[in-house]
C-alpha positions as CSV (number, residue, x, y, z in Angstrom):
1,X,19.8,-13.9,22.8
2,X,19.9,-13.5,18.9
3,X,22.6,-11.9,17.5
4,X,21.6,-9.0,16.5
5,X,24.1,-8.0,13.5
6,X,23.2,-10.9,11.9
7,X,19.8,-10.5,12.0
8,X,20.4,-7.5,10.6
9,X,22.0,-8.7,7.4
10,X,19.4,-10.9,7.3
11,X,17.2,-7.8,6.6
12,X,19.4,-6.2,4.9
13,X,19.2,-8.9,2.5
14,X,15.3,-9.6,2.7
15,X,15.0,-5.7,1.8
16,X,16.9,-5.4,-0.8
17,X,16.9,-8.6,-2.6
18,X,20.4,-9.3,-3.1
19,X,23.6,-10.2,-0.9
20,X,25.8,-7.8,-2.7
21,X,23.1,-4.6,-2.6
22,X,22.5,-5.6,1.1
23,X,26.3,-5.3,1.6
24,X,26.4,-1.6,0.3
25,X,23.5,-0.8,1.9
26,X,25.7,-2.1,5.3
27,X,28.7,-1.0,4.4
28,X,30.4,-4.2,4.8
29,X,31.1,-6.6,2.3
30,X,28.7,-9.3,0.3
31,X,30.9,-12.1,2.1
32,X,30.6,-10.7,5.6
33,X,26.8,-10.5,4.8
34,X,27.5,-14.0,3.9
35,X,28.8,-15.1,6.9
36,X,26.8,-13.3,9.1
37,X,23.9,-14.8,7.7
38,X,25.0,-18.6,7.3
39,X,26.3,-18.1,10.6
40,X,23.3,-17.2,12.9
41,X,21.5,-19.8,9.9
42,X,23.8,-22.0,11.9
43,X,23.3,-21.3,15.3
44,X,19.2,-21.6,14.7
45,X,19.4,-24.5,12.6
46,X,17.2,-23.3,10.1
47,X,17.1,-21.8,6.5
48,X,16.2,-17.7,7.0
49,X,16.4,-17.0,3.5
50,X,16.1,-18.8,0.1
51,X,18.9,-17.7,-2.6
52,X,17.5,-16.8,-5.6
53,X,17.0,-13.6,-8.0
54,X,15.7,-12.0,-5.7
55,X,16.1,-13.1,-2.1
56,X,13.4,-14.6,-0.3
57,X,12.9,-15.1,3.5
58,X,11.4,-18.3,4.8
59,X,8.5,-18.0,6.9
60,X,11.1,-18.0,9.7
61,X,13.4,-15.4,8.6
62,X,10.2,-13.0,8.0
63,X,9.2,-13.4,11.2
64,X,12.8,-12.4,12.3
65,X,12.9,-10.0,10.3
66,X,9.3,-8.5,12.1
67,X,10.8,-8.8,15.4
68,X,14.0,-6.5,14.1
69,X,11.4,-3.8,13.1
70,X,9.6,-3.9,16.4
71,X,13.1,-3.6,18.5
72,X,14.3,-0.7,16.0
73,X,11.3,1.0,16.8
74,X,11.6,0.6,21.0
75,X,15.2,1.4,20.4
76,X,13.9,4.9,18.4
77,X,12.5,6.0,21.4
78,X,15.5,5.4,23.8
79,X,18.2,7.1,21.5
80,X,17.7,10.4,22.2
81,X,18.4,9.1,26.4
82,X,21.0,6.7,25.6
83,X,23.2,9.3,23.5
84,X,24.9,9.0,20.0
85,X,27.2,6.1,21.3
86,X,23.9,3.9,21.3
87,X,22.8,4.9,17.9
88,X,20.8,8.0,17.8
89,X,21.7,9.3,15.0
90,X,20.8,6.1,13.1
91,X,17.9,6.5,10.7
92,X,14.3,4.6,11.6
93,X,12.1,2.8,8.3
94,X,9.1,2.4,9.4
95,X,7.2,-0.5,6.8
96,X,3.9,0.1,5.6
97,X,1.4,-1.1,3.2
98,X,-0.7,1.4,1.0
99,X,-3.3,0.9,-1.5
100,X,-2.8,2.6,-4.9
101,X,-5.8,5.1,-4.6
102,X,-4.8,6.1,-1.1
103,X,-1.3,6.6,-2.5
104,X,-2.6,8.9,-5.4
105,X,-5.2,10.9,-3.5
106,X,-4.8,11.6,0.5
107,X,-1.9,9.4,2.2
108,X,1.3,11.7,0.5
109,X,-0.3,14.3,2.8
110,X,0.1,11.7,5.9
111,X,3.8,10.9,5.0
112,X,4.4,14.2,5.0
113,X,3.3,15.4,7.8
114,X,4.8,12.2,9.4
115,X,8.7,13.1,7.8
116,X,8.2,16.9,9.2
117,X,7.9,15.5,12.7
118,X,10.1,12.4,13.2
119,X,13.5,11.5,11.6
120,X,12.1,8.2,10.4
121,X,11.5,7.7,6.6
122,X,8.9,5.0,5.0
123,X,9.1,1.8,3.4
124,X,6.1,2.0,0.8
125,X,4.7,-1.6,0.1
126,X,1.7,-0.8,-2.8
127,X,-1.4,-4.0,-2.5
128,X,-4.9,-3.9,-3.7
129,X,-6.6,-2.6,-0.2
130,X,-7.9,-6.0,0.1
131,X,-5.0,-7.6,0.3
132,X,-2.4,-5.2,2.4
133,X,-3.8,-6.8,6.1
134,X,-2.4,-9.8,4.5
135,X,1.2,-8.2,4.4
136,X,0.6,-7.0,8.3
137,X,-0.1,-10.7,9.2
138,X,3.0,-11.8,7.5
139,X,4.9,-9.4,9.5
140,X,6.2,-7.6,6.4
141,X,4.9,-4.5,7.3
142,X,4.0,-2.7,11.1
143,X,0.6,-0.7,9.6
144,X,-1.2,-0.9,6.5
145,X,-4.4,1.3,4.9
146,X,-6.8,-1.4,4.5
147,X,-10.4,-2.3,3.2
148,X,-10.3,-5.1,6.4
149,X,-12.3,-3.9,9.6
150,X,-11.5,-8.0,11.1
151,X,-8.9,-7.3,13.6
152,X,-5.8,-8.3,13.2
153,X,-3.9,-10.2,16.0
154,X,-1.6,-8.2,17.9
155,X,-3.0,-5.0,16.0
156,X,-5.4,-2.4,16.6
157,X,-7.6,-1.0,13.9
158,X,-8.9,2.4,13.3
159,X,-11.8,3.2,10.6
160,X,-10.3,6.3,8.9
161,X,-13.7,6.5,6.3
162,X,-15.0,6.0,2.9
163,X,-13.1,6.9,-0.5
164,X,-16.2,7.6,-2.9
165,X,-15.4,6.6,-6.7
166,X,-17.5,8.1,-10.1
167,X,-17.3,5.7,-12.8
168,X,-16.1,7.8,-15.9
169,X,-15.2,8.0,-19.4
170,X,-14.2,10.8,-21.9
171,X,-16.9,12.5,-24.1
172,X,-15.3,10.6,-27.4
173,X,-15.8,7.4,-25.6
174,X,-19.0,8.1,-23.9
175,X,-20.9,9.2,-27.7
176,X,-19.5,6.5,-29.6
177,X,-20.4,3.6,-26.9
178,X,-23.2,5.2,-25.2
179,X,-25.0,6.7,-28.1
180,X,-28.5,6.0,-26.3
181,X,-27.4,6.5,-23.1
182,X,-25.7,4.1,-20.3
183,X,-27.9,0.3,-20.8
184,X,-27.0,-2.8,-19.3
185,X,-26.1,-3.9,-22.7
186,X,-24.2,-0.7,-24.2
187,X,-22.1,-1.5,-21.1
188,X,-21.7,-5.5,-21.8
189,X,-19.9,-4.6,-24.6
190,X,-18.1,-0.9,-24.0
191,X,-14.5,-1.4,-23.1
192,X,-13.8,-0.7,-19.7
193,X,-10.4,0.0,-17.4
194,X,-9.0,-2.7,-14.4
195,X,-6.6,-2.1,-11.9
196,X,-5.1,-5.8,-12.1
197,X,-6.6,-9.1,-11.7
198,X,-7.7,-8.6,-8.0
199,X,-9.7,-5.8,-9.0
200,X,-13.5,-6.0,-8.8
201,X,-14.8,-2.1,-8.3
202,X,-16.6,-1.8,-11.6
203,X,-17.8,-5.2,-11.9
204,X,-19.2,-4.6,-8.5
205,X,-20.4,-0.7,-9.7
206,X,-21.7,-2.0,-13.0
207,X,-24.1,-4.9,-10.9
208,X,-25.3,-2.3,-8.6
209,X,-26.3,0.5,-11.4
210,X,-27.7,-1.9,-14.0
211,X,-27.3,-5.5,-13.2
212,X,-24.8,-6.3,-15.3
213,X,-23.2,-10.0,-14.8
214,X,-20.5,-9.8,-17.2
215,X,-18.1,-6.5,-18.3
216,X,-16.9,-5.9,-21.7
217,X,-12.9,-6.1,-22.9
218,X,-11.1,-5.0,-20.4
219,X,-7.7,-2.8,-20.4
220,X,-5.0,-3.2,-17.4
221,X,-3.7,-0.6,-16.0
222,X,-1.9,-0.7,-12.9
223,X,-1.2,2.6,-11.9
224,X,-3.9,5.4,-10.6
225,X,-2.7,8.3,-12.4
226,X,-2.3,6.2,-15.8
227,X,-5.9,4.8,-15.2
228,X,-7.4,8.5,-15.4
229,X,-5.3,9.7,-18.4
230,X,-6.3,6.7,-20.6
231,X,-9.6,7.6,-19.8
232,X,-9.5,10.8,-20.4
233,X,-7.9,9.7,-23.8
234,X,-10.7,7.3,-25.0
235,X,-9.1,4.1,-23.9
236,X,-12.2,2.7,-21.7
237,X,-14.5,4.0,-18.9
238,X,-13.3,2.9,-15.1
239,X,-14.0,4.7,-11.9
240,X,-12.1,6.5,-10.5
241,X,-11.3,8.3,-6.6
242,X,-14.2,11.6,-6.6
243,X,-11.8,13.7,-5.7
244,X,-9.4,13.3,-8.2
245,X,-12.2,13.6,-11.1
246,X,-14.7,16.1,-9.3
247,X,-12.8,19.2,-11.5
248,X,-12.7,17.0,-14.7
249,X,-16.6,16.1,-14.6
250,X,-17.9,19.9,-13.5
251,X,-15.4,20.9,-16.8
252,X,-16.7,18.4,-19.0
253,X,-13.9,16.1,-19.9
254,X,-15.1,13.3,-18.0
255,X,-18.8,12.3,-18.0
256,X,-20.1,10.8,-14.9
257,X,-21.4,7.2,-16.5
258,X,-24.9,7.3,-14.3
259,X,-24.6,10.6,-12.4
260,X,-24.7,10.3,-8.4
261,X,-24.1,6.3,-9.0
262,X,-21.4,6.0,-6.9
263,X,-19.6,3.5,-4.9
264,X,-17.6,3.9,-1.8
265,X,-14.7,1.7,-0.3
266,X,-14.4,1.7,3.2
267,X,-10.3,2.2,4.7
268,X,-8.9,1.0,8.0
269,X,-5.7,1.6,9.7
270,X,-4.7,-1.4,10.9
271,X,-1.6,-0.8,13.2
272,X,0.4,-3.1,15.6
273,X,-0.3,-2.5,19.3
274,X,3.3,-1.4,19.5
275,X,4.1,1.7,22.2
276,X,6.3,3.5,20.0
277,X,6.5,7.0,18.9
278,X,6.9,6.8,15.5
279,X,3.9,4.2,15.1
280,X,1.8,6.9,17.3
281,X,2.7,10.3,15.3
282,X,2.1,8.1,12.0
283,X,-0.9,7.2,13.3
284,X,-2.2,10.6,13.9
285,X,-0.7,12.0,10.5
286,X,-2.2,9.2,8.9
287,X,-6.1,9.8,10.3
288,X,-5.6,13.4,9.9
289,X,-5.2,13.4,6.3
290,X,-7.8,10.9,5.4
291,X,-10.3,13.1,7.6
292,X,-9.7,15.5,4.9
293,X,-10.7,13.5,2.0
294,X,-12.7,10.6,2.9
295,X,-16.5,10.2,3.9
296,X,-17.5,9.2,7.5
């Protein structure tokens, strides 16, 4: 049987990246964190984390630390039987990854709905939407919004629709680039807005409207909402989630780049086959709110 206390500074420690904030999050001290992770180190004969600034786990001591997630959640659901003397009134974190565009547009909806009917808060992990299955396989998170329809093992995934994009830029930008209209080559050499290295959506755009093999200078900007206002200020021309430009382009401070060239990214929710509560009402919350917002 593990020890779970241990494991649970373990966690502790994995979350929040040092012994001493892992302690006050326990409300124990950073030594008894100390011990209780050397100690169950000990007993398994195996480094769990690696000490540095901040705290790493070791493939071992993630996979530990995915197994406490999974109990927490099975225990969730026998509190309320069990009574406060086994923990009820103990708060559940459910881990999840999001991508950025989901975050800004239609998933706040999802956590909110998901707060209003459980006591469990959410652990927020933000990837590229290529890239947050990667954090379920790890066992980092228990569900993740993800451009993956592969299944992943031990999870079930759910197709929740398409987020359509406009690529955009401000009038300013648009008449002193585009003076002749949107060409392959105006758009070779017109400044444009990325997300972060692992972000391809107006390369991809830009090859599909006009062939274009290679962008212009690029800008990064890794924030939704920050992408958008330096757009609207003249910074570059990106695209952008449709329904958080629609109002700007009908009003005239965005111009749509090719008008009804538009791309769409396909989101799953890719959950583990867990029979929990809390994984089931986020669940629905979750494909609730995207069936508001994004295309089937």
């Amino acid at each position: 049987m593990l020890d779970y206390p241990s494991l649970a500074a373990v966690a502790a420690v994995v979350r929040e990246g040092t012994f001493e904030r892992a302690a006050a999050a326990l409300g124990i001290t950073p030594s008894a964190v100390s011990q209780r992770v050397r100690g169950l180190e000990e007993r398994l004969g195996a480094i769990l984390i690696v000490r540095g600034q901040p705290a790493t786990p070791t493939p071992l001591g993630r996979t530990l630390c995915a197994h406490l997630d999974r109990v927490r959640l099975l225990e969730h659901d026998l509190a309320p039987a069990l009574g406060p003397a086994a923990g009820a009134g103990e708060r559940l974190t459910v881990p999840v990854a999001v991508n950025a565009d989901s975050l800004a547009t239609w998933f706040p909806t999802a956590a909110a709905a998901f707060a209003r009917a459980t006591r469990a808060t959410l652990d927020i992990a933000l990837d590229d939407e290529a890239h947050t299955a990667a954090r379920l396989r790890s066992g980092e998170v228990l569900a993740a919004v993800t451009a993956e329809r592969e299944p992943v093992p031990g999870c079930r995934t759910l197709p929740l629709g398409a987020l359509a994009y406009a690529a955009c830029a401000s009038p300013d930008f648009y008449a002193r680039h585009f003076p002749d209209g949107v060409t392959a080559t105006a758009l070779e050499a017109a400044p444009c807005l990325r997300f972060d290295r692992r972000d391809f959506l107006q390369a991809r755009w830009a090859q599909a409207a006009l062939g274009v093999e290679r962008l212009g200078p690029v800008h990064w900007v890794p924030s939704t909402h920050g992408f958008l206002d330096l757009t609207r200020l003249g910074l570059g021309w990106g695209l952008h989630p449709v329904v958080m430009v629609e109002a700007e382009i009908d009003a005239g401070r965005l111009i749509e780049l090719v008008p009804g060239r538009r791309s769409a990214v396909p989101l799953y929710w890719t959950v583990t086959r867990l029979h929990a509560g809390a994984l089931s009402r986020l669940t629905r919350a979750v494909r609730a709110a995207a069936g508001t917002v994004l295309r089937r």
